[in-house]
C-alpha positions as CSV (number, residue, x, y, z in Angstrom):
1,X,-6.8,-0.2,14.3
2,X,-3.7,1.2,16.2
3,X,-2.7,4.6,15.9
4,X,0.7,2.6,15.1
5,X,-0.6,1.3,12.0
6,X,-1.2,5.1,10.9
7,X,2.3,5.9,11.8
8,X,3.6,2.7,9.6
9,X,1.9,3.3,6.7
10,X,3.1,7.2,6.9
11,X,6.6,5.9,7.1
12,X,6.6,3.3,4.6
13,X,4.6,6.0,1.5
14,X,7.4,8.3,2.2
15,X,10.1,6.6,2.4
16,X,9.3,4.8,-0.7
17,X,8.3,8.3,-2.6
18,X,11.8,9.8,-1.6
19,X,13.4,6.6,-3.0
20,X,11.6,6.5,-6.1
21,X,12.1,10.7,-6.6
22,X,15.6,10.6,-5.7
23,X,16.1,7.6,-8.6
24,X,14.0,9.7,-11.2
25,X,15.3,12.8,-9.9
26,X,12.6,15.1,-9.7
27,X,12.5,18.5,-9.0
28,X,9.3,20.0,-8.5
29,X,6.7,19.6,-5.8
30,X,3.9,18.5,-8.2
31,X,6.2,15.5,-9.6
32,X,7.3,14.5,-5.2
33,X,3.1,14.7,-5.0
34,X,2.3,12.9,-8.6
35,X,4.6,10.0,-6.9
36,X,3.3,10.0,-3.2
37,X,0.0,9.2,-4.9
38,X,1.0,6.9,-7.6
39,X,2.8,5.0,-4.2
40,X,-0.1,5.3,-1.7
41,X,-2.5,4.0,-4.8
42,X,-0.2,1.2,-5.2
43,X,-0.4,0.1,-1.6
44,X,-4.2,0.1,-1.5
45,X,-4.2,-1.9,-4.8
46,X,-2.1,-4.5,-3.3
47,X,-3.6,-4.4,0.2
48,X,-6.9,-5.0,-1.9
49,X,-5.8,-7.7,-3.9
50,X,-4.7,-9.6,-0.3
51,X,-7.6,-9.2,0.6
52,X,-9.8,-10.4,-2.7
53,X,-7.6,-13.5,-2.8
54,X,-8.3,-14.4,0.9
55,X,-12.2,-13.8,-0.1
56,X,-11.2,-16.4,-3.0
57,X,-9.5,-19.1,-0.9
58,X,-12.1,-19.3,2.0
59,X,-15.0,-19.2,-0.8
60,X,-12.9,-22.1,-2.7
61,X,-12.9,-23.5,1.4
62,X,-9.2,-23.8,0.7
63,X,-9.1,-21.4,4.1
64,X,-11.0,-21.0,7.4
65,X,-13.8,-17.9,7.9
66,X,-11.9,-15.1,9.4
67,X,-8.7,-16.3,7.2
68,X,-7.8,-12.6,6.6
69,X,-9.8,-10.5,8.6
């Protein structure tokens, strides 16, 4: 995978961490952090859920081998 990727993924965590902190408004490091990794777990949940449900369609033969991947 690109180093790109990386760089998108970066971007996307903590932007969406400095949204979500400003609209709670926290103030200490250990809340920004608490976020960051209730975000990045939350992207790896979805991105794992794709992924299961493209498993699910090309084992129901609704899609093609390599569907997802």
């Amino acid at each position: 995978m690109s180093v790109r990727y990386y760089w998108i993924s970066f971007i996307v965590v903590l932007v969406l961490t400095v949204v979500i902190s400003w609209l709670r408004q926290t103030r200490t490091k250990k809340e920004f952090f608490t976020i960051m990794a209730g975000v990045a777990g939350g992207l790896v949940v979805i991105g794992l859920l794709i992924a299961g449900l493209g498993k699910l369609l090309e084992a129901l033969g609704i899609a093609q081998s390599g569907f997802l991947f």
